[in-house]
MARNUMAR-18040 format. One record per residue (C-alpha): y, z, x; residue in one letter. Coordinates in steps of 0.25 Angstrom, whole numbers, plus 2048, in hexadecimal, padded with zeros to 3 digits. Each point is the difference from the previous one (the first is absolute). Layout:
N
YZXa
...
REM end
This chain:
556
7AE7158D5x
7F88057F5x
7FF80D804x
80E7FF802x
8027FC7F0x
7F780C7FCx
807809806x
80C7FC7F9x
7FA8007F3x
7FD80E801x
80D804806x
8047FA7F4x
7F88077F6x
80380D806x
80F7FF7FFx
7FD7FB7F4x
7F980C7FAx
809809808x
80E7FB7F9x
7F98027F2x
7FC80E804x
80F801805x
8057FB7F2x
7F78077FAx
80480B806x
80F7FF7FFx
7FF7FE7F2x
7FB80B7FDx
809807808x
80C7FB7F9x
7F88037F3x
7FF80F802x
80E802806x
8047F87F2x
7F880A7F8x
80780C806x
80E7FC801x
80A8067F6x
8047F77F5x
80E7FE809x
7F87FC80Ax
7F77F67F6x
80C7FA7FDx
8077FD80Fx
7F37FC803x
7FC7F67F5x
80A7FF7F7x
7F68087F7x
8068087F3x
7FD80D7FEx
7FA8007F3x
7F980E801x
80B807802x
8097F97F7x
7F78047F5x
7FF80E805x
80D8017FFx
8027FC7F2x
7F58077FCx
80580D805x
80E7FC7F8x
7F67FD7F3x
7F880C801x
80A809803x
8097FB7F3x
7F47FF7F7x
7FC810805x
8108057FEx
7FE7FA7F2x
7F48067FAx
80380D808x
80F8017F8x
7F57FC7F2x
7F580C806x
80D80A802x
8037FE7F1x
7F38017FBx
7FC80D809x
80D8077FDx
7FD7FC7F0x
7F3808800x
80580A809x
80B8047F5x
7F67FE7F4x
7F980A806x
80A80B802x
8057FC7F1x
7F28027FAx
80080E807x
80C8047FDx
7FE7FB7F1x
7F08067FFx
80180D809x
80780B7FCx
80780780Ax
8017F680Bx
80A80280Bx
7FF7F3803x
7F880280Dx
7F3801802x
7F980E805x
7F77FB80Bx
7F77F77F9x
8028057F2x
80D7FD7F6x
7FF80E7F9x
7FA80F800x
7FF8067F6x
7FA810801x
7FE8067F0x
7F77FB7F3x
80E7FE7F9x
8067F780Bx
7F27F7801x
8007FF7EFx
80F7FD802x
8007F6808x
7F37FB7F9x
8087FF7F4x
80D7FA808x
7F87F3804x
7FC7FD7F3x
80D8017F9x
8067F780Ax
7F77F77FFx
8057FF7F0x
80C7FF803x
8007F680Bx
8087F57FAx
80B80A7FCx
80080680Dx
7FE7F680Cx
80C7F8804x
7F67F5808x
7FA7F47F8x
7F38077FDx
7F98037F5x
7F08037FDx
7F67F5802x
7FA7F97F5x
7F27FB7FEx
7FC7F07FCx
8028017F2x
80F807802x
7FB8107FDx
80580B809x
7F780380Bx
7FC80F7FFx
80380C808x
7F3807806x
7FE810803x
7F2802807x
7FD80F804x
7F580180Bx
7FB810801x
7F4807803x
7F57FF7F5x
7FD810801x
80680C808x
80580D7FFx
80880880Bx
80480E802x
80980180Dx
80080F7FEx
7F2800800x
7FC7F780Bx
7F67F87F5x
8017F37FBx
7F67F67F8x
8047F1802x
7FA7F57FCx
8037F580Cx
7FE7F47F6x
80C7F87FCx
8047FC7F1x
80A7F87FDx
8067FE7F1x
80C7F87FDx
8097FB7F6x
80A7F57FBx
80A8007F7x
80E7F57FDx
80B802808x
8098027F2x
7F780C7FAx
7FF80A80Cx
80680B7F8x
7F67FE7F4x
7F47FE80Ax
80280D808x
7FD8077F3x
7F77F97FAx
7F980280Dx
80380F804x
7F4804806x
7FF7F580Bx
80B809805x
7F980B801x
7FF80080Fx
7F780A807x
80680280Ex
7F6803806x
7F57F67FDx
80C7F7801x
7FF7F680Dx
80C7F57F9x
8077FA7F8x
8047F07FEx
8087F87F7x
8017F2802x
8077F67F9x
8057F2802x
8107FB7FFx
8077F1803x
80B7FC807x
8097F5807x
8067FF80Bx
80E7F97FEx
80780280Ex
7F87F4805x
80B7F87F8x
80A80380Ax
7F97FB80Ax
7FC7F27F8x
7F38037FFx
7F88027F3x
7FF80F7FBx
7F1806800x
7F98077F5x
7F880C804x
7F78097FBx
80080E804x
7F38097FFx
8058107FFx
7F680A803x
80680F7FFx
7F680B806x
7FE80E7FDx
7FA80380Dx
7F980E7FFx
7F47FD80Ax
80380D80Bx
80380B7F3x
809805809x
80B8057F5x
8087F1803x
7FD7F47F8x
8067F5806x
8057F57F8x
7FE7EF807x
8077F47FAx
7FB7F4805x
8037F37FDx
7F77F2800x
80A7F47FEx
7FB7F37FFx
8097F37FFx
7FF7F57F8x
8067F37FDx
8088027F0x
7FA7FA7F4x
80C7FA7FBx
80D800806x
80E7F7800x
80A80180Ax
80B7F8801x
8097FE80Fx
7F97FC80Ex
7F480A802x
7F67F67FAx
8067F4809x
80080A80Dx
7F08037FEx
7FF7F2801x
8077FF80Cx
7F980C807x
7F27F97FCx
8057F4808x
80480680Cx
7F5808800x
7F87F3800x
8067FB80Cx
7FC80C808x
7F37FD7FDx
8017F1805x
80980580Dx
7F280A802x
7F77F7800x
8087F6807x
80180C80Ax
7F1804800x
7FC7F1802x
8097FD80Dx
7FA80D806x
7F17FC7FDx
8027F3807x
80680780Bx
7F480A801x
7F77F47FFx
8097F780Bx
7FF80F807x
7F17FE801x
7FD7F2802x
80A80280Dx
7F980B803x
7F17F8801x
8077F6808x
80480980Ax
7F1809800x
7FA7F2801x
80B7FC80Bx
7FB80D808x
7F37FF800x
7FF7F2802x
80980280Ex
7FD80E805x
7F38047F8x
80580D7F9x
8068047F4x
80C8047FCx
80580F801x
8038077F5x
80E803801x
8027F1802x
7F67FD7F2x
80980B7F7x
80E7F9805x
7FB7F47F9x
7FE80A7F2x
80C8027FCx
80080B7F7x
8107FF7FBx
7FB7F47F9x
7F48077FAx
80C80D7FCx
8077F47F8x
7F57FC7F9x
7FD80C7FBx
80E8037FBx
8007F37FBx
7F38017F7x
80680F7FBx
80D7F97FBx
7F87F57F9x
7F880B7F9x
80E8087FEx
8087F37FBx
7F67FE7F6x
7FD80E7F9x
810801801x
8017F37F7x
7F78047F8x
80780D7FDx
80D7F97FFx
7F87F87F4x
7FC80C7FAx
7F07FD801x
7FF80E80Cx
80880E800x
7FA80680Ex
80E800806x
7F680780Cx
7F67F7805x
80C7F6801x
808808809x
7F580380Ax
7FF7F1802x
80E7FB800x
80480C80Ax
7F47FF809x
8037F1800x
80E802803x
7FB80980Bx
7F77F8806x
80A7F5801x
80C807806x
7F880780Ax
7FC7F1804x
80E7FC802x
7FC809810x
7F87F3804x
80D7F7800x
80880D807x
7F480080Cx
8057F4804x
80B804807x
7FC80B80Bx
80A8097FCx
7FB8037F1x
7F37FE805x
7FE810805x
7FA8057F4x
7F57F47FDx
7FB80380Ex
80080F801x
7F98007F2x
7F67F6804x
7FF80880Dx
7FF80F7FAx
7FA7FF7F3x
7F0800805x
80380D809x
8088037F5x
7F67FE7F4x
7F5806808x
809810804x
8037FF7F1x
7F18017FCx
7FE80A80Ax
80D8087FAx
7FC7FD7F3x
7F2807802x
80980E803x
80A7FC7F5x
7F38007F5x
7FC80C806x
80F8087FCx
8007FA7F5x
7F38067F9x
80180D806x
8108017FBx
7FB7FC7F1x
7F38097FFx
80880D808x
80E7FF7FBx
7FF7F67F1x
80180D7F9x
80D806806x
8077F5801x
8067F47FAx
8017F780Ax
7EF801803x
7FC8007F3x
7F77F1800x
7FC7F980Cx
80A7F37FFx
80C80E7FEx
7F980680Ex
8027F1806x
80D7FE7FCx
80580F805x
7FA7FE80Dx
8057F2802x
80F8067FEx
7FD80A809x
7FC7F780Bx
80C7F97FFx
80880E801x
8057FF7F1x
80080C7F6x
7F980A80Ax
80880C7FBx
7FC8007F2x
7F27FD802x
80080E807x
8098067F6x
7FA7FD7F3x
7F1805804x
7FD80C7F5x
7FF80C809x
7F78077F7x
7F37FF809x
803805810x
7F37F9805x
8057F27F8x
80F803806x
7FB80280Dx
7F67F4801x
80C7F87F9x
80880480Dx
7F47FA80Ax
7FC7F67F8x
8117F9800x
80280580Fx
7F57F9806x
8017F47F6x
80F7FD805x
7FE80480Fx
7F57F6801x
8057F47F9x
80E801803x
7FF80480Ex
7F37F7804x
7FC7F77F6x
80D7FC7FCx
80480080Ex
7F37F7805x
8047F77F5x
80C7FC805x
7FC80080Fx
7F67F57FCx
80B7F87F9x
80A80280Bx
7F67FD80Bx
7FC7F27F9x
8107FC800x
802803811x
7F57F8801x
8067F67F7x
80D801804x
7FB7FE810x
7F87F47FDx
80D7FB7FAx
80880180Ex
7F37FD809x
7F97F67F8x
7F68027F6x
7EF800805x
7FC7F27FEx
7F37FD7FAx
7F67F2803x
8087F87F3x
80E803805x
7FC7FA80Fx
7FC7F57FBx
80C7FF7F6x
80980380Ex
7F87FA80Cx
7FA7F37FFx
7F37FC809x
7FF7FE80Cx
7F67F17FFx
7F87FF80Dx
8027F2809x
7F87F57FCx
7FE7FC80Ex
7FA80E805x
7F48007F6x
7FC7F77F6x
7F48077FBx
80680D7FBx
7FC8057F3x
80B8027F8x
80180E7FCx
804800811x
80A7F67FEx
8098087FBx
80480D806x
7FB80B7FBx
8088097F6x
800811801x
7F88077F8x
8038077F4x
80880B809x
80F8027FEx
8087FE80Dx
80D8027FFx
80A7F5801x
80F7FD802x
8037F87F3x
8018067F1x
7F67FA7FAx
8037F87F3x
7F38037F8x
802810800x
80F7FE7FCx
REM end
């Protein structure tokens, strides 16, 4: 009888542990098939709100307005600067066409043309308030005088050249002298000051005149936003560097925003930056609202993902694979963080432009548009739930190591054209004429574009150049086009038959996605009551794919 009592007892305490394990086990079970359901499939399944995708979703509405907004304001103030400049250079520089030659505004060839348009800059300058039709005018200093017009000349301190002779004395040291003078007595300062303009061409390296002028930029009203007051730095160059007979003449222009000293305006602009400020706070909280649900997500991620490492080791002795350890790091979570950070940073230097305290227009758009980026390429994960949109997530994820690892290779080549194309042919033509030039113009003809102009315009003043030239684009084009190119695209379209025959036969399944999919088999108490538990349970594959016959919900 008593034996009979102890045996029962223990029959009892193994059922006992046995229904924990199974409890244990099952709970888990439902826990991971919970974490990678769809939000659809969240709510069926326990009446769960998706809140992360609702967020997401408003967030991309929030963004997407508050990036349409400040790029219609960036339009204005790009297209502003871009016509002050053409004005300037049609006001300063005589002769202008009102196109640029190469990289230069104007030639000019003769002494006469170089002292008249010398001359030309500086009655303009004069004149500016009878002349410009803009609301510009010449900058003042703190105590309300005009901000003077500098002329510096940079020449060599000695020389003396006879071409005819084949002799010449130079000095290789620079001087510099420079003057001022008040942009109302240009006349009177050109002749008390005659001998500055003495030039001697051939110790002359340049010229540069540098002055200072104010403006404001009114068509922001239009749009109910509050104009801006810039600064524009004019620099004007006598460029004589080559003395090759052709001084070039530059016109560059430094504007600099800044909020008006004193201003009144009357109608909706003021009301309408207050409005913008709000808004823009608002994308701030819906980001951080954002970035927090996908933190705790990741963290749920890996607490789930300890559970089931410690779940495995503790039944089968052995670790997790790695393919099963990466579907727990979800990196979509980890893209939206990312763009969520970069439209917090974006929101607030935007606000603070819209209060006038910043003017880079530039550092604000990288963020706002590499945010809105980053937030409509993750708008794909909702779309790979459902097996149809799902082609492109998969044949990227499956293509992009054989991918990254043939472009590295190519690349190798790539450099190597690119070099040889800038030293060789840089000097005959336009196109190879710096390296990011060389890159660019062999990126176009790898992609078949523009191919007969890049053979037309090489000067064919050298035979030897003209003939490398033909080598050098004939081998470039028959290799990239017909094998690179065509290996690239053999890579990408071998990853999407394998994808698309895993779709109609049923993904490889890994150890997680058996145990999400086939539950246990628990061993009879009866047969042994001394087994160790990492037998009782049967044994799941190793970290080999198999194929199986369902799709397979974690990869779609």
């Amino acid at each position: 009888m008593e034996l009979f009592s102890r045996y029962l007892d223990r029959s009892n305490s193994v059922s006992s542990v046995i229904t924990q394990d199974i409890i244990k086990e099952e709970n888990l079970r439902d826990d991971l098939r919970y974490y990678f359901m769809s939000p659809c499939e969240k709510y069926r399944a326990r009446r769960h709100i998706p809140w992360k995708m609702g967020v997401q979703i408003l967030k991309i509405i929030m963004v997407t307005t508050q990036l349409v907004l400040f790029g219609l304001n960036n339009q204005l103030v790009v297209s502003y600067k871009e016509e002050n400049t053409m004005a300037l250079k049609n006001l300063f520089l005589k002769g202008y066409s009102g196109v640029d030659e190469d990289d230069y505004s104007v030639a000019v060839y003769t002494k006469h043309d170089v002292y008249e348009s010398l001359f030309y800059v500086m009655d303009q300058y004069s004149q500016l308030d009878q002349l410009s039709v803009g609301p510009i005018s010449y900058a003042e200093d703190e105590n309300g005088r005009l901000l003077p017009l500098t002329m510096c000349k940079e020449y060599y301190r000695r020389g003396s050249v006879e071409p005819s002779d084949e002799t010449y004395d130079i000095d290789a040291q620079l001087e510099t002298v420079c003057m001022s003078h008040d942009p109302k007595t240009a006349n009177l300062w050109r002749t008390e000051n005659s001998s500055f303009f003495d030039l001697d061409f051939y110790r002359l390296v340049d010229i540069k005149i540098t002055f200072q002028l104010k403006g404001i930029n009114l068509q922001t009203v239009r749009s109910r936003e509050l104009p801006d007051c810039y600064s524009f730095f004019v620099t004007i160059t006598f460029d004589n560097q080559c003395h090759s007979g052709k001084v070039k003449l530059f016109l560059d222009i430094d504007a600099e925003s800044s909020a008006c000293r004193d201003w009144k305006i009357s109608g909706t602009a003021q009301k309408n930056t207050h409005y913008l400020l709000v808004f823009d706070a608002f994308v701030i909280l819906m980001c951080l609202t954002s970035a927090v649900l996908c933190t705790r997500s990741i963290i749920l991620a890996v607490r789930l993902l300890q559970r089931f490492s410690r779940f495995f080791h503790e039944n089968f002795n052995r670790k997790v694979c790695e393919d099963d350890q990466r579907e727990f790091l979800n990196g979509w979570y980890l893209l939206v963080i990312v763009s969520d950070l970069l439209a917090i940073i974006g929101s607030i230097l935007k606000m603070e432009i819209q209060a006038k305290n910043l003017t880079n227009y530039d550092v604000c758009s990288i963020f706002l548009g590499t945010s809105t980026l980053l937030v409509w390429v993750g708008v794909i994960r909702y779309l790979g739930y459902f097996q149809k949109y799902n082609v492109l997530i998969l044949t990227m994820k499956a293509a992009f190591p054989k991918v990254l690892r043939f472009c590295c290779c190519a690349g190798m080549i790539y450099l190597g054209y690119t070099f040889c194309g800038w030293i060789v042919l840089g000097p005959y033509h336009e196109k190879f004429e710096g390296l990011s030039l060389v890159a660019e113009c062999l990126f176009s003809l790898l992609n078949g574009d523009d191919m007969f102009t890049t053979f037309a315009q090489l000067k064919d003043k050298n035979t030897l150049v003209w003939l490398f030239s033909r080598a050098y684009l004939y081998s470039f084009i028959s290799l990239f086009i017909y094998m690179v190119l065509s290996l690239f695209i053999a890579l990408i379209t071998d990853a999407y038959e394998t994808i698309k025959s895993y779709q109609k036969n049923g993904f490889p399944q890994t150890d997680l996605q058996k145990f999400l999919h086939e539950p246990t088999e628990l061993p009879n108490i009866e047969e042994s009551d001394q087994t160790d538990v990492s037998v009782r349970h049967s044994v799941l594959c190793y970290c080999q794919r198999v194929p199986a016959n369902d799709d397979v919900i974690l990869l779609s």
